[in-house]
KEMARMI-370506 format. One record per residue (C-alpha): residue number from 0; residue in three letters; x, y, z. Coordinates in nm, 4 decimals, m for minus. Layout:
<nodes>
<NUM,"Ala",<X,Y,Z>> ...
</nodes>
This chain:
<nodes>
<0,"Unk",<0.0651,m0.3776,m4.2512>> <1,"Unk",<m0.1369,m0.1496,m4.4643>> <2,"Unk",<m0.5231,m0.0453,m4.3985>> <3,"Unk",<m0.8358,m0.0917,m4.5442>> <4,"Unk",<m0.9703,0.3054,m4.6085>> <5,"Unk",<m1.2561,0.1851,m4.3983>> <6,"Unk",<m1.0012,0.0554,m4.0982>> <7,"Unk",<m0.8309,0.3781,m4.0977>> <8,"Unk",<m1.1399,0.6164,m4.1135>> <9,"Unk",<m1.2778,0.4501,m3.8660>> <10,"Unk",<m0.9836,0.5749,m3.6034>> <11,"Unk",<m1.1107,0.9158,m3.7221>> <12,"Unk",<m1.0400,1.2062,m3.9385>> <13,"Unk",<m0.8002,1.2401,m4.2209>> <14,"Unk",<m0.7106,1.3875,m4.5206>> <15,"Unk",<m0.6373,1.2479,m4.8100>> <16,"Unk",<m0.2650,1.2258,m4.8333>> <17,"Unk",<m0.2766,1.0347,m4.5014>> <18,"Unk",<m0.5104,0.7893,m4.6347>> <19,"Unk",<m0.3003,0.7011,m4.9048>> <20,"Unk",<m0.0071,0.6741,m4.6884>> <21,"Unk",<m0.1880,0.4149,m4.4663>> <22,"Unk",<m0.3508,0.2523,m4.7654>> <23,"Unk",<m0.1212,0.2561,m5.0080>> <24,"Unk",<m0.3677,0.3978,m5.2460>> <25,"Unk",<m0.3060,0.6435,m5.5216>> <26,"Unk",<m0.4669,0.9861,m5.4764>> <27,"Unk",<m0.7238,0.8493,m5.7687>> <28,"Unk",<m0.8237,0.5154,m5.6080>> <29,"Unk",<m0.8666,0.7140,m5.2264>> <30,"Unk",<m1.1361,0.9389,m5.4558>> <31,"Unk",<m1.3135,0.6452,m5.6223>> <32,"Unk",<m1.3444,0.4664,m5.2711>> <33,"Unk",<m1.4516,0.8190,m5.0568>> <34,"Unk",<m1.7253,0.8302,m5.3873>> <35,"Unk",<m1.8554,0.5089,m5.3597>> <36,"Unk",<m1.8610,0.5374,m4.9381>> <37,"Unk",<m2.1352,0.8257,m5.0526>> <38,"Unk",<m2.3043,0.9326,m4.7455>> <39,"Unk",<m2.1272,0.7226,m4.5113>> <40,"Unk",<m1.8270,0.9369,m4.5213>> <41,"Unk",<m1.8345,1.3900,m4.4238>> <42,"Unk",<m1.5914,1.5990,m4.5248>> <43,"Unk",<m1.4995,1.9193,m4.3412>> <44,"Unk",<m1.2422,2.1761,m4.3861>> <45,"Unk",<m1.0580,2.3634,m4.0648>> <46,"Unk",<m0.8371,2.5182,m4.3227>> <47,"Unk",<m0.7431,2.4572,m4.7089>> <48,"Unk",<m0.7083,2.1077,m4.6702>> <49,"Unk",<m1.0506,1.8830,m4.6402>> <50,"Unk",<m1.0479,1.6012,m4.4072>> <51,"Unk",<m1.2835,1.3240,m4.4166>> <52,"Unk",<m1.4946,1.0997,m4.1598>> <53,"Unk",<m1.6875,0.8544,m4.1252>> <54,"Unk",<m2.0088,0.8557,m3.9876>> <55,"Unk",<m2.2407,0.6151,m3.7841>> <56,"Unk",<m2.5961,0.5287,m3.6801>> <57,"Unk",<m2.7254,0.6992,m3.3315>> <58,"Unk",<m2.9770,0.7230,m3.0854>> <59,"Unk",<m3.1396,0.4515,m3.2431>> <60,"Unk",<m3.1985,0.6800,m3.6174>> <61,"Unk",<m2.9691,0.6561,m3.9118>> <62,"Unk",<m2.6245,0.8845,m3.9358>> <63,"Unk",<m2.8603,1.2333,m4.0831>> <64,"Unk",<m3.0526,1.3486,m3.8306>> <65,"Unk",<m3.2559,1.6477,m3.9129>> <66,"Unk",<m3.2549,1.9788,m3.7364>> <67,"Unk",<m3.4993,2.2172,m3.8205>> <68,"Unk",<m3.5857,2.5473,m3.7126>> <69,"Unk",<m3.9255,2.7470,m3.6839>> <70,"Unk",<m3.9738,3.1252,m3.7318>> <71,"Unk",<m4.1774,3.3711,m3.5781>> <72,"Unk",<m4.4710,3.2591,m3.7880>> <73,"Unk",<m4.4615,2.9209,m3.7176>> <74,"Unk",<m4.3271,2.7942,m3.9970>> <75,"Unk",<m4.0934,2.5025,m4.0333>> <76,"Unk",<m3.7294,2.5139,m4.2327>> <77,"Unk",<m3.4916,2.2373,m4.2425>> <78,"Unk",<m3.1646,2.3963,m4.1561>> <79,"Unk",<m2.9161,2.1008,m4.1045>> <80,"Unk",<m2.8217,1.7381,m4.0604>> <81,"Unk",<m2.6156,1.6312,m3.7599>> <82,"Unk",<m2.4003,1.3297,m3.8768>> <83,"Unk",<m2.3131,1.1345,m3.5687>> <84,"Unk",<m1.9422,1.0467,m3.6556>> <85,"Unk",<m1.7584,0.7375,m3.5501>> <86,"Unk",<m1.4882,1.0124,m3.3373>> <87,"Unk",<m1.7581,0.9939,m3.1481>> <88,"Unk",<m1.8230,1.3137,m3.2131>> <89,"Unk",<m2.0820,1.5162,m3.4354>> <90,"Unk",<m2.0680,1.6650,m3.7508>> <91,"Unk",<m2.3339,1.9830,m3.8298>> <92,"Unk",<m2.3979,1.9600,m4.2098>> <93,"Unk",<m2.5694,2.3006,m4.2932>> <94,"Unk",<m2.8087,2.3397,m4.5572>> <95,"Unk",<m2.9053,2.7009,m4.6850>> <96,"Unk",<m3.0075,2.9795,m4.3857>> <97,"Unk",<m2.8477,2.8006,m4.1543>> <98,"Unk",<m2.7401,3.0356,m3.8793>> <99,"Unk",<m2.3670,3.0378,m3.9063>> <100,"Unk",<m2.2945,3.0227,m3.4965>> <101,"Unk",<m2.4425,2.6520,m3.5193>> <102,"Unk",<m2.1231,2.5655,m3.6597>> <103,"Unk",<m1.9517,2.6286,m3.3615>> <104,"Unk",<m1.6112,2.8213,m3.2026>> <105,"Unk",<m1.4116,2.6189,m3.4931>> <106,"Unk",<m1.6277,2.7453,m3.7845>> <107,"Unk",<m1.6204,2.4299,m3.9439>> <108,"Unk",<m1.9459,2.2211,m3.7720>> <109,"Unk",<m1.7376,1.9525,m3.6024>> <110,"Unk",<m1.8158,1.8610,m3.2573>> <111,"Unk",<m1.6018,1.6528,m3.0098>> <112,"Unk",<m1.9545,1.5820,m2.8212>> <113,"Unk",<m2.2948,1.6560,m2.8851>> <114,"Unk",<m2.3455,2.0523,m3.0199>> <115,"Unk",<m2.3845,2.3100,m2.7371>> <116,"Unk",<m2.7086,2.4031,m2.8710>> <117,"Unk",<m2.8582,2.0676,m2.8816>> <118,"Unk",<m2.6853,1.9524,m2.5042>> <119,"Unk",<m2.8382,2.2973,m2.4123>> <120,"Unk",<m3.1902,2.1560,m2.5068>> <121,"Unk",<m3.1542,1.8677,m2.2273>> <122,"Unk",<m3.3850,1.8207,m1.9670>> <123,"Unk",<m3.2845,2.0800,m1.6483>> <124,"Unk",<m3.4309,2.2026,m1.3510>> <125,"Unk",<m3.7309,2.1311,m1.1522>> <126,"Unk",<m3.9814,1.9721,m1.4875>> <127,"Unk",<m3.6501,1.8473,m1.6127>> <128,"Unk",<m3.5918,1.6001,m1.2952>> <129,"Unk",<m3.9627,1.5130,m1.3567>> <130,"Unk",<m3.8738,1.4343,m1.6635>> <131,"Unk",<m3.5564,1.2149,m1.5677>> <132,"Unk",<m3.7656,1.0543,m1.3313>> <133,"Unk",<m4.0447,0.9356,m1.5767>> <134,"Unk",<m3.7573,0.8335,m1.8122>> <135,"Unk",<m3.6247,0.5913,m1.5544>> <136,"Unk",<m3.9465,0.4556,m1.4727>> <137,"Unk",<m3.9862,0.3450,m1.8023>> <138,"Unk",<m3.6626,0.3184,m1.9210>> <139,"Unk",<m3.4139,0.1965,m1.6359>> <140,"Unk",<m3.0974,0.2545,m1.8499>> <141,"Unk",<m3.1726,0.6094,m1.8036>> <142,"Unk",<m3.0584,0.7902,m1.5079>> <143,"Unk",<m3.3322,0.9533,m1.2586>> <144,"Unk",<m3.0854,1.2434,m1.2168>> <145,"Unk",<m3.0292,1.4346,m1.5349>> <146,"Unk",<m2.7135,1.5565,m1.4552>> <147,"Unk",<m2.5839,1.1938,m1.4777>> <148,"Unk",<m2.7005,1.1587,m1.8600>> <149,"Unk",<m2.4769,1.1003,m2.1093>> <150,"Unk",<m2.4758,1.1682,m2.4843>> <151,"Unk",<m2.6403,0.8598,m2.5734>> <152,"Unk",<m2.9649,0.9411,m2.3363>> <153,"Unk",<m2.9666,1.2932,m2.4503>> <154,"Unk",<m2.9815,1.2090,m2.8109>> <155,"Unk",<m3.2484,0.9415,m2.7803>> <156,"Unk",<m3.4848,1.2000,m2.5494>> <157,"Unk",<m3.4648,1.4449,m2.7560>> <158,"Unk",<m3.5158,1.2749,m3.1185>> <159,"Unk",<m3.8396,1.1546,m2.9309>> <160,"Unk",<m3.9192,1.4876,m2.7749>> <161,"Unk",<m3.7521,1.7204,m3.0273>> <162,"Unk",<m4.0887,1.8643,m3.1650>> <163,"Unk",<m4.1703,2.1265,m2.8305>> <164,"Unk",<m3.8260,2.2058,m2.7173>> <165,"Unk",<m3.7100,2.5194,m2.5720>> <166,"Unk",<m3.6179,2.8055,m2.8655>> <167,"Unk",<m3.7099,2.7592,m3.1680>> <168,"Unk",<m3.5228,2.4598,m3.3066>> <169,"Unk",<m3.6496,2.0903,m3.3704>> <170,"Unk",<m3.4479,1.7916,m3.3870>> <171,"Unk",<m3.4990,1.4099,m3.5405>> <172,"Unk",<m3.7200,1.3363,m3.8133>> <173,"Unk",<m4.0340,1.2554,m3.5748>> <174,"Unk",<m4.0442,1.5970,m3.4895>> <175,"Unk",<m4.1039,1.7125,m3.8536>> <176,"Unk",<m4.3269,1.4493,m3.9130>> <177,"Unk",<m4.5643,1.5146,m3.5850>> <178,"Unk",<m4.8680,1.7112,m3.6934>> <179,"Unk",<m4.8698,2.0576,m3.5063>> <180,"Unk",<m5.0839,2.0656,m3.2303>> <181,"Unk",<m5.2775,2.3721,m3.1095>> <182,"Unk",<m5.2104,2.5213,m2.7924>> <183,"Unk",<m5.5023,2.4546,m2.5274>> <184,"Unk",<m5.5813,2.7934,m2.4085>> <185,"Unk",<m5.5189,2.7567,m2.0069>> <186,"Unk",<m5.8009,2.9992,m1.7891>> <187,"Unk",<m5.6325,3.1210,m1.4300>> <188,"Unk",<m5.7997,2.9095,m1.1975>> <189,"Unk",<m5.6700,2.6251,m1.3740>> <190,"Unk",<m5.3382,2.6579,m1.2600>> <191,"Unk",<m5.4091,2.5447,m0.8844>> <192,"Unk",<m5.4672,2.1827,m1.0512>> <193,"Unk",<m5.1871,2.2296,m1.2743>> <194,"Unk",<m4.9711,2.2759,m0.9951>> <195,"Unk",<m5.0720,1.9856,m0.7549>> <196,"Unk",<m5.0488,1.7831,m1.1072>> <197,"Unk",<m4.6733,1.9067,m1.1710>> <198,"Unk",<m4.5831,1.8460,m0.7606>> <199,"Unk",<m4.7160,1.4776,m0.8015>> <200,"Unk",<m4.5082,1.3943,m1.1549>> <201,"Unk",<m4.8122,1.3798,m1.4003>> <202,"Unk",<m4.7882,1.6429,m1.6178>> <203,"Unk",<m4.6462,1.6503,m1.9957>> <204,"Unk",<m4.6073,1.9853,m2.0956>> <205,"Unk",<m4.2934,2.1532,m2.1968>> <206,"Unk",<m4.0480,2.1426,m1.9568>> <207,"Unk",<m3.8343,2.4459,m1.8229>> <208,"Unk",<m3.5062,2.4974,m1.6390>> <209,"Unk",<m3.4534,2.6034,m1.2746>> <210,"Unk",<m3.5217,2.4400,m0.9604>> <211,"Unk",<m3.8558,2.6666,m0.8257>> <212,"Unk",<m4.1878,2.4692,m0.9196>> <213,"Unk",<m4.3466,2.5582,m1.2590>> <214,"Unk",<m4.5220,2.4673,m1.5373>> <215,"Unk",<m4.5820,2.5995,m1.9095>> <216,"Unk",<m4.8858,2.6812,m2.0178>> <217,"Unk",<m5.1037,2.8769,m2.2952>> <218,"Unk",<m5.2323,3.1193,m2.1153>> <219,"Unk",<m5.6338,3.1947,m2.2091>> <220,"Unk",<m5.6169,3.5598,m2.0848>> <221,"Unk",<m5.3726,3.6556,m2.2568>> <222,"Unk",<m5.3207,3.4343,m2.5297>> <223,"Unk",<m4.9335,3.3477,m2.5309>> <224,"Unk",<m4.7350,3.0969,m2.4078>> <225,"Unk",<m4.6181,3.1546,m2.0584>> <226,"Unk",<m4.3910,2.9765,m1.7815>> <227,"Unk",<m4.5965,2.9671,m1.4442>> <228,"Unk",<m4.3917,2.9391,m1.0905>> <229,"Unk",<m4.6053,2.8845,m0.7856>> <230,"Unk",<m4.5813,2.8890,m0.4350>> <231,"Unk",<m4.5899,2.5814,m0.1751>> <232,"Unk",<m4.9577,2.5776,m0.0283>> <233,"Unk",<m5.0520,2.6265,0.3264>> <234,"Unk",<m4.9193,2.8322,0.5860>> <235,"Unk",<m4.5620,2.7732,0.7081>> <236,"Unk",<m4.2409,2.8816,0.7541>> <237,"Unk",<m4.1057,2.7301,0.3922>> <238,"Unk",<m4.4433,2.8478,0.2494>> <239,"Unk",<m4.3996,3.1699,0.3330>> <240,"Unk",<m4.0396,3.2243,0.2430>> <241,"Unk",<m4.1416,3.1106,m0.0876>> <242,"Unk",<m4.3813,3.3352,m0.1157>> <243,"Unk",<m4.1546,3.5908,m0.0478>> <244,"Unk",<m3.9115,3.4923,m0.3111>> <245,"Unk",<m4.2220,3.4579,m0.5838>> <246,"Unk",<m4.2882,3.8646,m0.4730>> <247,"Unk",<m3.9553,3.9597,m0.5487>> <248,"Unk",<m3.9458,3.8371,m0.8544>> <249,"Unk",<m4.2322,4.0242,m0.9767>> <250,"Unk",<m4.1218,4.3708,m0.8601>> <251,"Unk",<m3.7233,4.2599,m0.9325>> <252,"Unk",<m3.8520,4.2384,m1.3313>> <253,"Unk",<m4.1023,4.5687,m1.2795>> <254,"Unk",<m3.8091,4.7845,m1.1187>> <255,"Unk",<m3.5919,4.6999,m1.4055>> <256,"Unk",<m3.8354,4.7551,m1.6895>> <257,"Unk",<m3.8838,5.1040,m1.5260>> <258,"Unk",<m3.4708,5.1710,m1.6065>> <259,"Unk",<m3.5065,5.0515,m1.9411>> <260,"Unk",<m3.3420,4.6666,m1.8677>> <261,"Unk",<m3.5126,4.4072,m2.0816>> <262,"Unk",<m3.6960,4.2051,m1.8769>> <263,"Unk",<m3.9512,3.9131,m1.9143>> <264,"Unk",<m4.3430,4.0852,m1.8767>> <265,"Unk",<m4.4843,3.9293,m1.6010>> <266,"Unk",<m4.8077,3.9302,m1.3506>> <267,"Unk",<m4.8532,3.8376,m1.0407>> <268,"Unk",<m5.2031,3.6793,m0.8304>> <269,"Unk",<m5.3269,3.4175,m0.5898>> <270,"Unk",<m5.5594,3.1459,m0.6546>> <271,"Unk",<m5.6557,2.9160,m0.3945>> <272,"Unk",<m5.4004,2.9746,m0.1542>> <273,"Unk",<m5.0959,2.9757,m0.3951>> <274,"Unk",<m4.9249,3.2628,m0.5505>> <275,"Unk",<m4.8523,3.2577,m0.9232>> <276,"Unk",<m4.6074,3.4447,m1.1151>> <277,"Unk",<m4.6752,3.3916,m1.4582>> <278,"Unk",<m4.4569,3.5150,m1.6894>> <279,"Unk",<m4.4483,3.5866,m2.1236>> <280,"Unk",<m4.2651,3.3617,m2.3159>> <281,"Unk",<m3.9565,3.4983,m2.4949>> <282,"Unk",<m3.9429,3.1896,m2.7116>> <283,"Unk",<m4.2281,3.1699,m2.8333>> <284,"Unk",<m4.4678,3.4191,m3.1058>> <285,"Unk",<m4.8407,3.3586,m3.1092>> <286,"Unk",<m4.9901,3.0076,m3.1309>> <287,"Unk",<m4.7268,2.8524,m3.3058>> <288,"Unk",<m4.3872,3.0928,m3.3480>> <289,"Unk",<m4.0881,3.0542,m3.2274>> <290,"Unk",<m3.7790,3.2544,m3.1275>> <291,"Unk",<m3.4380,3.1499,m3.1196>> <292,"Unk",<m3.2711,3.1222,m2.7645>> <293,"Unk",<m2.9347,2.9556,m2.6283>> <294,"Unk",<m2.8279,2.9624,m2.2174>> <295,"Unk",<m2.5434,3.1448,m2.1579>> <296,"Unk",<m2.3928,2.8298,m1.9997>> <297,"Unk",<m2.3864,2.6831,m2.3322>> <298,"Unk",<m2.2405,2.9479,m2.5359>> <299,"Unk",<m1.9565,2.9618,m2.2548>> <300,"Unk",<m1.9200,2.6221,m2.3003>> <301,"Unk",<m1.8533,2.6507,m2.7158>> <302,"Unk",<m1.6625,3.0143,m2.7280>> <303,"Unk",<m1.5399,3.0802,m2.4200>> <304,"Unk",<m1.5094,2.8805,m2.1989>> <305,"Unk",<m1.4496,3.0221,m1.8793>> <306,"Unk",<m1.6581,2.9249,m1.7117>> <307,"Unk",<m1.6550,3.2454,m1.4769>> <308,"Unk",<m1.9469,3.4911,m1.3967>> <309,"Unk",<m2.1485,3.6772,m1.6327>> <310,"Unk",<m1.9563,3.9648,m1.6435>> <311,"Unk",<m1.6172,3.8400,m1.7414>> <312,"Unk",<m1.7612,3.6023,m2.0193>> <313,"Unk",<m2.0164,3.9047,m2.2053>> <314,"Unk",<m1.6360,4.0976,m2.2241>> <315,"Unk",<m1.5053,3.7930,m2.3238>> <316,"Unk",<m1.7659,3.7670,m2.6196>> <317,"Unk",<m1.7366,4.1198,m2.6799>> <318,"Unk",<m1.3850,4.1085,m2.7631>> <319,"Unk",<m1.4550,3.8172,m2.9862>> <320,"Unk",<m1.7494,4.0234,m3.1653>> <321,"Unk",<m1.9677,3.7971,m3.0955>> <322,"Unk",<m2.2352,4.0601,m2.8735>> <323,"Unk",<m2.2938,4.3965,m2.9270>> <324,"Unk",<m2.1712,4.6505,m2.6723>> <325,"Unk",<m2.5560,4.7457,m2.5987>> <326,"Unk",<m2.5912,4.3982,m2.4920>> <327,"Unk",<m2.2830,4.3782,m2.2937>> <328,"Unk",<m2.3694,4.6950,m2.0968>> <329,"Unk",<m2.6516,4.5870,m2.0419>> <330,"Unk",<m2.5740,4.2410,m1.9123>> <331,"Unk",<m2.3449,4.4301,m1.6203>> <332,"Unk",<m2.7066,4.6138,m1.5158>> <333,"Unk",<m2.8372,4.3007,m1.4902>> <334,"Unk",<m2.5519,4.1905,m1.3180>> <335,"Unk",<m2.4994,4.5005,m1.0365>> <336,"Unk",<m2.8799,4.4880,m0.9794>> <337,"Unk",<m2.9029,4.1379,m0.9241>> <338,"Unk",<m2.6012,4.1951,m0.6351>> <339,"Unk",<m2.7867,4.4632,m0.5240>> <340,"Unk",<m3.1483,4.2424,m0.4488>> <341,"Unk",<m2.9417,3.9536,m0.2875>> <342,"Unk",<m2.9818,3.7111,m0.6089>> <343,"Unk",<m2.7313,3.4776,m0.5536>> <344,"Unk",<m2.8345,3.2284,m0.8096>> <345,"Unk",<m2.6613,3.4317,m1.1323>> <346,"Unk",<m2.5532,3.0691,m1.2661>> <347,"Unk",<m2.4984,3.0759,m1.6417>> <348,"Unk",<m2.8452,2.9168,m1.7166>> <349,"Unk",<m3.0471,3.2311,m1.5746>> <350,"Unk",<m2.9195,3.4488,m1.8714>> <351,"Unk",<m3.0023,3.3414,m2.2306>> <352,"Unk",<m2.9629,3.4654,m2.5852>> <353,"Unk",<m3.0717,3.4486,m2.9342>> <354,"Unk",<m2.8803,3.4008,m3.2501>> <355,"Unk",<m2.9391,3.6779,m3.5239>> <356,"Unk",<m2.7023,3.6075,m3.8081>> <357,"Unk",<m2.3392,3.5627,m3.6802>> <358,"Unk",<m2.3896,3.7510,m3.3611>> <359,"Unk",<m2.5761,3.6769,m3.0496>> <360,"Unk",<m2.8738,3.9160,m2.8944>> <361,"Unk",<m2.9561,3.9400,m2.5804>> <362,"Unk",<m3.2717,3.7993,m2.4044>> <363,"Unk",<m3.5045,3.9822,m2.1196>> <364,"Unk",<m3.3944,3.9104,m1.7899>> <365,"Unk",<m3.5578,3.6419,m1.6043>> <366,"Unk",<m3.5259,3.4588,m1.2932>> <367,"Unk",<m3.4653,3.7612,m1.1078>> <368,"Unk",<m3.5460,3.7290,m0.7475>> <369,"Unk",<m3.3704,3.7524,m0.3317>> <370,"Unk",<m3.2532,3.3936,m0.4234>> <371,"Unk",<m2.9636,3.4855,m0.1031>> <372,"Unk",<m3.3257,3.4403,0.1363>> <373,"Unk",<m3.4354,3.0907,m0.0103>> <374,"Unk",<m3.4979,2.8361,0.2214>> <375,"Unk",<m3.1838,2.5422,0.2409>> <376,"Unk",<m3.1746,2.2342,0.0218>> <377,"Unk",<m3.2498,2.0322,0.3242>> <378,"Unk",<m3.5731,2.2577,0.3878>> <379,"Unk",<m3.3712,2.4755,0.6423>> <380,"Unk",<m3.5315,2.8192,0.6567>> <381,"Unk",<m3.2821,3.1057,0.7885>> <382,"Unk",<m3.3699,3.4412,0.9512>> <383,"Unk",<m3.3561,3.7129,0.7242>> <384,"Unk",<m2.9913,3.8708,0.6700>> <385,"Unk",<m2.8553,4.0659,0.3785>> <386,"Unk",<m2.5722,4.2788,0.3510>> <387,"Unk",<m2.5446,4.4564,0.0399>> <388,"Unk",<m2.2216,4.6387,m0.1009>> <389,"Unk",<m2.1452,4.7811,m0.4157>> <390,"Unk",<m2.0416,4.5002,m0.6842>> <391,"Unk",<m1.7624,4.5589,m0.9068>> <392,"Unk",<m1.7876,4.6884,m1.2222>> <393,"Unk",<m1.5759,4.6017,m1.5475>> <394,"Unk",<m1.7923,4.7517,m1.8258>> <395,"Unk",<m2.0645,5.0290,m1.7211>> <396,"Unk",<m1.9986,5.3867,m1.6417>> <397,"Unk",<m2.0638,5.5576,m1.2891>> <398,"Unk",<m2.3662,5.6653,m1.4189>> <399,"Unk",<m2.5026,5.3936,m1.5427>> <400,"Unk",<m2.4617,5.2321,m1.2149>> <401,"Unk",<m2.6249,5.5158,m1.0558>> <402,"Unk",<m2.9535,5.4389,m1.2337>> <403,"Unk",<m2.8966,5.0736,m1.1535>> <404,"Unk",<m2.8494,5.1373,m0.7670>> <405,"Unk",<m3.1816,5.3886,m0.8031>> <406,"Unk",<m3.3767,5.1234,m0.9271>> <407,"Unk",<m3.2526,4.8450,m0.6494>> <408,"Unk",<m3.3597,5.0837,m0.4076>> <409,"Unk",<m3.7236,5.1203,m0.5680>> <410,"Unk",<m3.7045,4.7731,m0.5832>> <411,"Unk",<m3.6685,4.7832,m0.2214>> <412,"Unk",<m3.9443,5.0081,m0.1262>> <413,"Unk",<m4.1937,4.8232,m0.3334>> <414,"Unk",<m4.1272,4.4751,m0.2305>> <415,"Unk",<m4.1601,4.6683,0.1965>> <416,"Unk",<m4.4678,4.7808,0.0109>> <417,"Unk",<m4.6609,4.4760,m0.0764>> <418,"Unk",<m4.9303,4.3778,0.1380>> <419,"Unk",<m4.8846,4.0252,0.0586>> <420,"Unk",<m4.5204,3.9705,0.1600>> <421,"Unk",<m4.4653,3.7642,0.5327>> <422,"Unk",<m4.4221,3.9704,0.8521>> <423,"Unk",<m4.0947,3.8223,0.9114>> <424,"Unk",<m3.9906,3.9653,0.6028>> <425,"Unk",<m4.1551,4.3083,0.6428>> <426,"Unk",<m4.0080,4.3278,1.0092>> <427,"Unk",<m3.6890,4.2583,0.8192>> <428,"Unk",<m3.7378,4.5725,0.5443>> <429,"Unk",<m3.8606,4.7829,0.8165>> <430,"Unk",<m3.5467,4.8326,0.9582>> <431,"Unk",<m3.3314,4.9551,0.6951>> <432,"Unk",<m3.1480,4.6673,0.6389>> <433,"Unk",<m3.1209,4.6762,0.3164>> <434,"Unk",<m3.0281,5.0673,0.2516>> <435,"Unk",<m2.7120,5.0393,0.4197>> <436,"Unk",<m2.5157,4.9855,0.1331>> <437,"Unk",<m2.1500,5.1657,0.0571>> <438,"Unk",<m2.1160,5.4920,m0.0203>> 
</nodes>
């Protein structure tokens, strides 16, 4: 029984010499028919020969959804379509200055799921379970958790949401059509109501990845966009440990900009009881620029997947020439000092970088904090214990990793050296604990 060319598209890709085998068309009646399917129907090429799909209506738009980037400057270029295809998969139709890594590991723009760099754009961390939460408030058919949403919930969120997203791409035609806003210029001793405002759901700002308490902000001091993590108030055990962790983070990103590792610029103060570390902004450029900027656990997830350690996947892009050897040097210091401050929350989404041209750049560190001393998920606070020994190196020299270990150990000596962390903790420092590494 032969096919309609519309039956067999829709069971997915094909090229034209297997359409006319299922249809029993002539090469010239397949052409006429793929013509007069016009937009309906993509074609892509993986190698000499094009194939051709169809594509279909999602997330409640059309099948030619924009995506758009902004520059430094704040200025607004349509880059691409993404054709929802019935595969259900996703085809990335790129218009002139596209960046050519959008197209993914293939080369050719076709996606079996949604596009790493628009999955990588889903709501994560602590704002993002906010988020989730609101979502399912409002809409039940969206998970509270999201971890637990699927293509279809991603799509829809962020077609309605795609005008503020992290980096500097927008997605859906809403977001080109929304009028840009000006940032609200945010003094300091807002951020105490900020934060009780975040802790309590109702707050709509931008939303950021990782599981400590934060919020995004424009910050009136300094006039940039900044990401603001804050300390539990009062006075107890989980309080303090916090505050502890907050402290490390701002002299783990000081010790490393004194060794020449790019990290994120960052202050630390208290108001009213909490401590704030509020940090610049990579993403963002002034009022209303933007910088380009994909997770690490997203370009794994396209090129290389390995899902491994940060290490093994840089050499793993390396070899592909997809980073520069700079960058994967200097991913390894990030690495070894990280081991060296007890950070044991490395995951692939505390390392990000941006896309300039057909290679990827890296980003300033951030997130860099004694994660290994954070109180448990079920609020269980430990007594201090770190052992440290010399990580393993694949990449840097012996003396690069001296200057790494130099500036863990300065790390070290100012953290013991800050008035503001807990006596627990400075009884802790006090007694060498954490200078007994290898030799």
């Amino acid at each position: 029984m032969r096919l309609s060319l519309v039956e067999f598209l829709e069971q997915g890709a094909a090229t034209s010499r297997q359409i006319q085998a299922a249809t029993g068309m002539s090469q010239a009646a397949v052409s006429r028919q793929l013509r007069k399917m016009g937009r309906n129907v993509v074609v892509t090429r993986s190698g000499r020969t094009p194939k051709y799909i169809m594509t279909k209506d999602a997330f409640g738009g059309n099948d030619k959804l924009p995506l758009a980037s902004v520059d430094a400057h704040g200025n607004t270029v349509l880059v691409a379509h993404v054709r929802p295809l019935v595969t259900g998969g996703f085809y990335v139709e790129p218009l002139p200055g596209m960046p050519a890594l959008l197209l993914g590991a293939g080369g050719d723009g076709v996606f079996d799921d949604l596009p790493f760099f628009l999955r990588d754009l889903c709501p994560q961390g602590f704002l993002g379970n906010l988020i989730a939460m609101e979502m399912n408030a409002q809409f039940s058919e969206f998970p509270a958790d999201p971890r637990r949403w699927a293509t279809d919930h991603i799509g829809r969120y962020l077609i309605s949401n795609g005008d503020d997203l992290p980096g500097n791409l927008k997605f859906g035609e809403q977001a080109l059509l929304r009028v840009r806003r000006k940032p609200e210029p945010v003094d300091d001793l807002e951020y105490p109501n900020i934060a009780k405002r975040v802790l309590s759901g109702d707050f709509s700002g931008t939303y950021a990845g990782g599981l400590q308490p934060k919020f995004a902000a424009f910050s009136k001091r300094s006039m940039s966009h900044v990401i603001v993590k804050f300390s539990p108030s009062g006075d107890n055990e989980i309080s303090r440990r916090w505050r502890d962790i907050i402290i490390t983070e701002y002299h783990a990103l000081e010790a490393m900009l004194r060794v020449d590792i790019s990290a994120a610029e960052a202050r630390l103060f208290e108001v009213e009881g909490r401590l704030f570390l509020e940090a610049k902004r990579f993403d963002r450029s002034g009022e209303y620029g933007r910088m380009s900027m994909l997770s690490l656990a997203s370009i794994d997830a396209e090129f290389a997947r390995l899902g491994s350690d940060w290490q093994h996947i840089v050499k793993y892009l390396l070899g592909k020439g997809l980073i520069t050897e700079e960058d994967a040097l200097d991913v390894e210091r990030m690495w070894c000092f990280g081991r060296l401050i007890n950070n044991t929350d490395m995951h692939l989404g505390n390392l990000s970088f941006a896309m300039h041209g057909n290679v990827l750049r890296l980003l300033p560190a951030y997130d860099m904090c004694s994660m290994g001393f954070a109180p448990k998920s079920g609020g269980e606070v430990r007594p201090y214990s770190f052992q440290p020994n010399h990580p393993k190196r694949i990449l840097i020299s012996d003396h690069a990793y001296a200057a790494v270990f130099n500036a863990a150990m300065d790390f070290w000596d100012s953290v013991a050296n800050d008035d503001r962390i807990s006596d627990e903790f400075r009884r802790f420092l006090s007694i060498g604990n954490t200078v007994n590494l290898m030799e």
